[in-house]
N, C-alpha and C positions, 0 to 999 in steps of 0.2 A: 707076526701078530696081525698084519691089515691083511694079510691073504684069511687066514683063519676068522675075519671078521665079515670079511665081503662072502664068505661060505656060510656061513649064517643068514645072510641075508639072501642068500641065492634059496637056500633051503624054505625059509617063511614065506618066500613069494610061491614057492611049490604051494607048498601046503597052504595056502590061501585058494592057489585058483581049483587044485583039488574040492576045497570043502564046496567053494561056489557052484561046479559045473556039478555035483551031489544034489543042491537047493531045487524047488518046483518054479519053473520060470512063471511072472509077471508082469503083465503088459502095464506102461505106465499112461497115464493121458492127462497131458495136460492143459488146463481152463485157460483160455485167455479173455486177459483183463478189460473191460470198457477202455474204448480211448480217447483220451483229455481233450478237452476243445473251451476255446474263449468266446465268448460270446456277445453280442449286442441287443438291445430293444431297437427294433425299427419304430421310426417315427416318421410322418410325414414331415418335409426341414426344408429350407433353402440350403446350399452348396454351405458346409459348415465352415470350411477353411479357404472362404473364396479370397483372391490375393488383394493386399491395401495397396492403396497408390497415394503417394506422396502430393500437398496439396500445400500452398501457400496462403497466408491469412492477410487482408487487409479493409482498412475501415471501406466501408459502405458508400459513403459521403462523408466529401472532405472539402471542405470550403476557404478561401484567404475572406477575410472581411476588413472594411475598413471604414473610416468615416464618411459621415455624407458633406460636410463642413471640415473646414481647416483650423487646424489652432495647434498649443501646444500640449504633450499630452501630462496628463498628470498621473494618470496609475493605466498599469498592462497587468491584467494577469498572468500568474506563474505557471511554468511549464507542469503537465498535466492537471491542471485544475478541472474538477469538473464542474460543468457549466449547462447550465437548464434554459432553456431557450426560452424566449418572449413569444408566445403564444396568443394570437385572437381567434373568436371565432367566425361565424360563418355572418355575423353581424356587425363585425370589425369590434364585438366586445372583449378587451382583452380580462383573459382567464389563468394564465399564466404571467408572472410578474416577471422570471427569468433573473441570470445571476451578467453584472458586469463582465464584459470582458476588457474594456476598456474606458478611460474618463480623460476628457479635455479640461483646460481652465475655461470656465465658464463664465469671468468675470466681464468680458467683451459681451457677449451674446446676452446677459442677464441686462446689460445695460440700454441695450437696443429692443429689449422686451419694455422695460421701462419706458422708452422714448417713444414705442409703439402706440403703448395704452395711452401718454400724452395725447399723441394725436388723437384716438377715439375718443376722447372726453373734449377734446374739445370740437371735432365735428358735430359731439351730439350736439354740445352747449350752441354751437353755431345754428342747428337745427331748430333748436329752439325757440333762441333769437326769431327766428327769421318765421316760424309756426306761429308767434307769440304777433308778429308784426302782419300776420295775414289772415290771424285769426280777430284780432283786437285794434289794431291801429288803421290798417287800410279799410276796413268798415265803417269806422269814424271818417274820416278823410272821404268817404264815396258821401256817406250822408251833408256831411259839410259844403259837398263840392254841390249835389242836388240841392240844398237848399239856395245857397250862392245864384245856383243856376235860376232858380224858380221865381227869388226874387227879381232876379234880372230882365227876366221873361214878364213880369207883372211890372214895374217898370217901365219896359219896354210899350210895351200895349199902353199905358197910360198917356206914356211921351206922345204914341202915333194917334192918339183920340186928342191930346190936346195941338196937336200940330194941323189934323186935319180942320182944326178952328183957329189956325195962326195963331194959337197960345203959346209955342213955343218956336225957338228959332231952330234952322236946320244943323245947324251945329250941335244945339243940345240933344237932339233928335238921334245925331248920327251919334255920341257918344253914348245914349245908350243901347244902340245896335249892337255898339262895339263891347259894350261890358255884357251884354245880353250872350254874346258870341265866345268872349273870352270865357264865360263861366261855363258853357255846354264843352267846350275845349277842357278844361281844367277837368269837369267830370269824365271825360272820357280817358283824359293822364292818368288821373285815378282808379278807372276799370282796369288801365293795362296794366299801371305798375301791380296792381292784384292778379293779372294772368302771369307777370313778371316772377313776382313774389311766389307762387306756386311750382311755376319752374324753377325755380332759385331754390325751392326745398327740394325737387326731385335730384338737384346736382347736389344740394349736400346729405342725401340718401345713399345718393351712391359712393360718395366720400368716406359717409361712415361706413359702408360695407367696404371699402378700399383701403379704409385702415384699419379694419377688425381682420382684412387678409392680411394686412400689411404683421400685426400683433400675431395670428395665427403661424406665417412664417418665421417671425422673431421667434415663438415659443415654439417651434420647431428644432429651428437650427441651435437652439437653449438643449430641447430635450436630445437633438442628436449630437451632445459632448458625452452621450454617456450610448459606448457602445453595446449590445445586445446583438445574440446571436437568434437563427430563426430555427434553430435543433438544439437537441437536447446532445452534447458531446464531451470534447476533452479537447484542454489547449496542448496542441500538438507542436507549436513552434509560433515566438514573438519574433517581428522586424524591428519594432521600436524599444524602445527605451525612455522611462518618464525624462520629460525633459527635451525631447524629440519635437521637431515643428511638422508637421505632417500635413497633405495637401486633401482634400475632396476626392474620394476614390484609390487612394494610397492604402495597398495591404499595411493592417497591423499586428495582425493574428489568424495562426492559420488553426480550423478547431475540423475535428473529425469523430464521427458518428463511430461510438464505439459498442451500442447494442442496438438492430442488430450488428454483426457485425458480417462480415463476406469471408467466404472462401472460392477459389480461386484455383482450378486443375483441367489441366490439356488433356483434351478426347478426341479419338479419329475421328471420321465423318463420319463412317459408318457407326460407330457408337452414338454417334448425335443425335441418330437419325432415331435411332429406337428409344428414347427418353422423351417427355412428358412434362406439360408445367405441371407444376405444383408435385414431382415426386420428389419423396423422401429419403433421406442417403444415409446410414450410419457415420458419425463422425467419430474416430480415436483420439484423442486428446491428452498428452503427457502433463503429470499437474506436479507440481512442486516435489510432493515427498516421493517420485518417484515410480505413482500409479499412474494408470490408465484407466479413464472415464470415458464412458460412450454417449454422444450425444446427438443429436437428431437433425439432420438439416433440410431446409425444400429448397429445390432449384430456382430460381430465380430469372436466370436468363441463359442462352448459350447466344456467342458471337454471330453475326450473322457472314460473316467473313473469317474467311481460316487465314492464318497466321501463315505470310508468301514465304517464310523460310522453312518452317516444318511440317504445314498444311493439316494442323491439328486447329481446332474449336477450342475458345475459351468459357468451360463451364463456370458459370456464376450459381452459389449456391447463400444460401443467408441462412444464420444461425444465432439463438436468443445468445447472447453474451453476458456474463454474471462478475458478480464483484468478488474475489479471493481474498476475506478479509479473517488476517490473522487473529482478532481481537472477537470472533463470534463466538459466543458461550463465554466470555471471559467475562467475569462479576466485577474484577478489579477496575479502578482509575486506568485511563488509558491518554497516549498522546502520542501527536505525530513527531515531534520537532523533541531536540536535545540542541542545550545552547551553551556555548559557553558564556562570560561576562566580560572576557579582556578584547571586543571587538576593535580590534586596531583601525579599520577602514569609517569609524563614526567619528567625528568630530571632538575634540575632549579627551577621548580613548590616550593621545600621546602622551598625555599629562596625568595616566595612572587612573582616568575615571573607567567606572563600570558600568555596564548599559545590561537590562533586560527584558527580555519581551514586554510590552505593556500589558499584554493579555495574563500573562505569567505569574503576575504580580497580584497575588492574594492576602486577604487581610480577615485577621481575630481580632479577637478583645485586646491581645499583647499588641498589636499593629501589624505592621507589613510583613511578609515571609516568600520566599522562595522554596521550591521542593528539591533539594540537591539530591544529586545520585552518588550512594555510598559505596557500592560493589563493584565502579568502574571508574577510569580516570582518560584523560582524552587521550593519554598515552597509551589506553588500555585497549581492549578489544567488546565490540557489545556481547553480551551474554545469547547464548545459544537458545534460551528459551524464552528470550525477548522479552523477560523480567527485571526489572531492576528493581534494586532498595531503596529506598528513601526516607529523609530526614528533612524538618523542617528547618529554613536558615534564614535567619531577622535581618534586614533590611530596611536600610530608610530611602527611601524611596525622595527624588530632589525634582523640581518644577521641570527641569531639562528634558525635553520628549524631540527626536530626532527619527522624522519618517524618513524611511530608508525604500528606495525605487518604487516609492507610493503603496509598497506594500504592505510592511513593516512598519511597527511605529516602535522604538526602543526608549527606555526612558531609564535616566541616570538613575544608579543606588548606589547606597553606601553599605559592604557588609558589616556586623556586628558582630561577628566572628573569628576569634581568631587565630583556629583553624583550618579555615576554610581559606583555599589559596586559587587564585585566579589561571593562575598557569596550570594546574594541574583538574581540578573540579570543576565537574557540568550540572548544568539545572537543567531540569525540565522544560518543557514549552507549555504551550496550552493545556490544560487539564478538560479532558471529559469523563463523569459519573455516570452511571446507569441509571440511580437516585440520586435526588436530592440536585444540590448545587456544588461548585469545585470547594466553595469557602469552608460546605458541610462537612466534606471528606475526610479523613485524618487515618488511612492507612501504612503501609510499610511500603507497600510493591507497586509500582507502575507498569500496565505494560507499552511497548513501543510496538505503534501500530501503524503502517504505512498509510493504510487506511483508502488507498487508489489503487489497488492492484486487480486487476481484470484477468478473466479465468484468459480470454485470446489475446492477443495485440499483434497490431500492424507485424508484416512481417514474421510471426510463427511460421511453423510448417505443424502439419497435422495429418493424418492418414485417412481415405476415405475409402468407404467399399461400396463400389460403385456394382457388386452384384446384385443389389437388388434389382435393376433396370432390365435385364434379359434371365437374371436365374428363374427356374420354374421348381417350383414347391413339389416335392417328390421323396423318392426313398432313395437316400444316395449312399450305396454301400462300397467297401472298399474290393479292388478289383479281384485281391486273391480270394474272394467271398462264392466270386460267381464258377461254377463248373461247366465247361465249354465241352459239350462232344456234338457227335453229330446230330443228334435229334433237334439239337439244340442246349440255349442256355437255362442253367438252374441254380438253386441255391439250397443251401439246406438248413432247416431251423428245428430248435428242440421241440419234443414231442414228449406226450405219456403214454405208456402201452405196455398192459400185464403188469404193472408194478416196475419196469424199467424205463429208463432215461432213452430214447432213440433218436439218430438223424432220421430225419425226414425230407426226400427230395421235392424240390414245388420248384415247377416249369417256372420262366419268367422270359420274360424280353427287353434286350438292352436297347435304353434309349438312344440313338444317335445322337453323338458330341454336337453335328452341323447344325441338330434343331433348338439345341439349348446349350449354354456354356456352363460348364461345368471341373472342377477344379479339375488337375490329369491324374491324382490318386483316386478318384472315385468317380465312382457309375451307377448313374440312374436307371432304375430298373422299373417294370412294370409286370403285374402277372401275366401269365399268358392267356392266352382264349383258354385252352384247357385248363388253367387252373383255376379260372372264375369259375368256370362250369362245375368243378367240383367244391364250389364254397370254400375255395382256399382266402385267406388273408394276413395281406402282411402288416398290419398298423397293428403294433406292440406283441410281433412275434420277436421269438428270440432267433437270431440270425446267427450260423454259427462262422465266424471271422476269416479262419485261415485252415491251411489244410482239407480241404474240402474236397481236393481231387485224389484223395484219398479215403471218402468215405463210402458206405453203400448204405445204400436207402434201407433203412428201420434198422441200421448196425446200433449197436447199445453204445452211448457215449459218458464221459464223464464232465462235467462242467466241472473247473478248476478256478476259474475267475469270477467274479460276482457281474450281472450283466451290465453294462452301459446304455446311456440315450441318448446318449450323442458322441462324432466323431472327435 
C-alpha cells in the first residue's frame, strides 16, 4: 500500500513539471521598499547629558554669639528657631527690631540704671545750686562788698582831712586805713569766689555728662541681657541652659545663615582656571516626594590654595534657599506641636495634675477648651497626610502656670471629661487660622505643620553640572550619525524630492574634543566650507540617527519614529 502511494506522488511531480516547462516564461522584478530610519531635529544646545558632580551643602555664615555682660540666664531659644536679626542702618537707625535669641535676669542691671539716673538728677540739682549762687547771690555779695568798700574809702579821706588839722588822733586815723583796706580786700574775696563759682559749675557740667555716660552704660549693659543676632538665621545649637551663669563673651548659641545658603565641590586647577565670578551653575536637588528640581547658583568664591592632600580648589557657589512648608494651599487650622497633658517632669504632675500649653488654651462662651486629637493616640502612629481630627475638650483651667526652660509656660487644668484619658490622648498645640482668630475657628481637621523645613540644609549633598563653564553651544549629534570616509565627514538629514521621502548627504566637520568638552557619546559638528557655500543648514533639520553608513545620497527613506529635539 505506501509503495503504491509514493507512485502516485512520483507520477503528480511528473506531470506538474511537464505542464510548467509547456507555460511562456516570465521575468519577475522585484521593488524595493524605502528604508526605515529614526530621526532628530538639530538644535543649536549645550552638551545635553553633560555628567553631575556630587556637591556638599553648608550654611554660608555661621556664628557662636554670646553676651556682652555676665548674669544668669533666663530663656535660650530652641533648636532650629528661626531668628531675624537686629538690623540698623547707615545712621545707626534701627530698622529691624529682630527676634531674641537669648535673655538674662535683668533685675541687677535694671537697678544700677536706677541708681544711674540718681546720680544725674542730682548733679543737675547740684548745677543749679551752684547757677543759682553765681547768678543771684554773689552779685549781691560783690555789690555789698563795693559799697562796704566806698564807704570806707569816704571815711577814710575824711579821717586824713581831719587829722591833717590834729582833729583826730593817729590811732583813729590808722584804724580807718585799716577798715578802708579790709573792705577793698573783702571786694576782691568776692570777685574770686565768682571766678570760683564758675568754675565750680564747669566741674559739675562735666559731672553731669559723667553720669548721663555713667546711665547710658547702665542702660546698656540693661539692654544687653537680651541677646540679638546681627543676621537673619536658624538656631543651629545652644551651650546654655536657663539657669546657667555665663561670663562676658561666653558662647551661648551657635545661629547659621540659612538663605543664601552655600554649596561647596572640588575642582582641578585647571577647571578653576576657566571659571568666572558671578557664573551660573545648574543645581539638581532631591526634594521630599522623590523629585528632582533644578535650581540656579552663582559662584561665589574659589579657594585660593588647593587642598596639600589632593590638590583640587574649593568651589564656593551660593544659592536662594526656600522654605518646604507642608501646610502651603492648606485652608485648614494648622499647628506645629502635639502635647500630651500627663507631663511627668513639671512639678504637681506626681500628684495626677495636668498641665497644657498656655497658648493652647482657648475659650467660648461655655469657657475654657482644649482641641484633642480623635484619630490617633500616643500609642498610635501620626497620620500619613498629616491630618488629624478633632474635637473640643472642656477644661478648667487653675492659677498654676509653670515656665518650663523659659520657653514654655504650662499651666495646670482640670479635664471635664470623662473620656478623655491622660495616658492615652493628645491635644494640640498652638492653633494658626488663615482667617479670623484660633477662638473663631470650630473645624474637624488640624493639620501638623513643621513649619521650619528648608528646601537645603547644612550637610545635603546635591548634584552640579558644572558644563556650563567650558561647554560651547553647538549641534551635538550622536557619533553613529556622522559618516566617515575619505573625502571626509557627513551626515545625512531628510529631504523632499518628486513626492518622495530622501537621504540627503551634507559635508560637516567634527569639532575636536581638545577645544571643547563634550560628553563621549556625542559630537560636535559644524558644516563644512562646502556646504555653506551651498546654502546648506542645519538648525532644525531632521538629522537621520543611526545607520547612516548604509545610506546613499537621495536613496528614498522611510521615517518610523516621530522626530526629537533633543538628546
Amino acid at each position: 500500500m505506501i509503495q503504491l502511494f509514493q507512485r502516485f506522488l512520483f507520477l503528480n511531480a511528473i506531470v506538474c513539471i511537464a505542464l510548467a516547462g509547456c507555460g511562456r516564461s516570465k521575468e519577475v522584478v522585484f521593488e524595493k521598499s524605502p528604508r526605515p530610519v529614526k530621526t532628530m531635529v538639530l538644535t543649536k544646545q549645550h552638551p545635553p547629558d553633560a555628567p553631575l558632580i556630587a556637591a556638599s551643602v553648608g550654611a554660608w555664615q555661621t556664628e557662636e554669639i554670646g553676651f556682652e555682660v555676665s548674669g544668669r540666664v533666663e530663656f535660650v531659644a530652641d533648636l532650629n528657631t528661626e531668628i531675624d536679626g537686629r538690623i540698623y542702618d547707615s545712621d545707626g537707625n534701627r530698622i529691624v527690631e529682630g527676634t531674641p535669641v537669648a535673655r538674662l535676669e535683668s533685675e541687677r542691671y535694671s537697678l544700677q540704671v536706677s541708681r544711674a539716673k540718681s546720680e544725674v538728677k542730682r548733679a543737675e540739682q547740684n548745677l543749679v545750686v551752684a547757677q543759682t549762687e553765681l547768678d543771684e547771690s554773689i552779685p549781691a555779695q560783690i555789690e555789698a562788698a563795693a559799697a562796704r568798700a566806698e564807704l570806707a574809702k569816704t571815711e577814710l579821706d575824711r579821717s586824713q582831712t581831719l587829722k591833717q588839722q590834729n582833729a583826730v588822733s593817729q590811732s583813729e586815723f590808722d584804724e580807718k586805713t585799716s577798715a578802708y583796706r579790709n573792705a577793698v580786700a573783702e571786694v576782691k574775696q568776692v570777685l574770686a569766689s565768682e571766678t570760683s563759682k564758675k568754675a565750680e559749675i564747669e566741674a559739675l557740667k562735666n559731672a553731669i555728662l559723667q553720669a548721663k555716660q555713667s546711665l547710658r552704660d547702665a542702660q546698656r549693659d540693661l539692654e544687653d541681657c537680651t541677646l540679638y543676632s546681627s543676621f537673619r538665621g536658624q538656631i543651629a545649637g545652644t551651650s546654655v541652659v536657663p539657669g546657667s551663669i555665663v561670663t562676658a563673651g561666653q558662647s551661648v548659641a551657635t545661629l547659621q545663615m540659612m538663605d543664601p545658603i552655600k554649596i561647596e565641590v572640588e575642582i582641578s586647577a585647571d577647571k578653576s582656571r576657566q571659571m568666572q565670578r558671578m557664573d551660573r551653575f545648574p543645581i539638581h536637588v532631591s526634594m521630599p516626594d522623590g523629585s528632582s528640581t533644578v535650581h540656579e547658583a552663582v559662584l561665589h568664591q574659589i579657594d585660593p590654595v588647593a587642598d596639600p592632600l589632593t590638590r583640587t580648589f574649593t568651589l564656593t557657589l551660593l544659592l536662594f534657599n526656600r522654605k518646604l512648608s507642608d501646610s502651603a494651599g492648606v485652608q485648614a487650622a494648622t499647628t506645629s506641636d502635639v502635647w500630651r497633658l500627663d507631663l511627668k517632669f513639671l512639678p504637681g504632675a506626681e500628684n495626677g495634675g495636668l498641665f497644657a500649653e498656655e497658648s493652647s488654651i482657648l475659650y467660648d462662651s461655655e469657657g475654657a477648651y482644649l482641641w484633642q486629637i480623635t484619630n490617633t493616640t500616643i500609642q498610635g502612629h501620626s497620620p500619613a497626610d498629616h491630618v488629624v481630627e478633632v474635637r473640643k475638650l472642656r477644661v478648667e483651667p487653675s492659677p498654676l502656670k509653670v515656665p518650663y526652660l523659659g520657653r514654655t509656660v504650662f499651666q495646670e487644668v482640670k479635664v471635664n471629661d470623662p473620656e478623655f484619658d491622660a495616658s492615652r490622648d493628645l491635644v494640640v498645640g498652638k492653633l494658626r487660622v488663615a482667617d479670623g482668630t484660633p477662638e473663631q475657628w470650630n473645624g474637624k481637621t488640624v493639620f501638623l505643620d513643621a513649619a521650619n523645613s528648608w528646601m537645603l540644609r547644612p550637610g545635603d549633598i546635591v548634584k552640579v553640572d558644572l558644563s556650563a563653564t567650558d561647554s560651547v553651544e553647538g549641534y551635538y549629534v550622536p557619533m553613529d550619525a556622522i559618516s566617515r570616509q575619505a573625502d571626509g565627514a557627513s551626515v545625512f538629514v531628510v529631504r523632499e524630492s518628486g513626492g518622495q521621502t530622501i537621504a540627503a548627504r551634507v559635508p560637516v566637520k567634527v569639532v575636536n574634543k581638545g577645544q571643547t568638552a563634550t560628553p563621549s557619546s556625542l559630537q560636535l559638528i559644524e558644516l563644512s566650507e562646502d556646504a555653506e557655500q551651498s546654502d546648506n543648514s542645519l538648525e532644525g533639520a531632521r538629522l537621520i540617527t543611526a545607520g547612516v553608513h548604509y545610506l546613499i545620497d537621495g536613496e528614498p527613506i522611510n521615517v518610523i519614529a516621530p522626530s526629537e529635539t533633543a538628546l
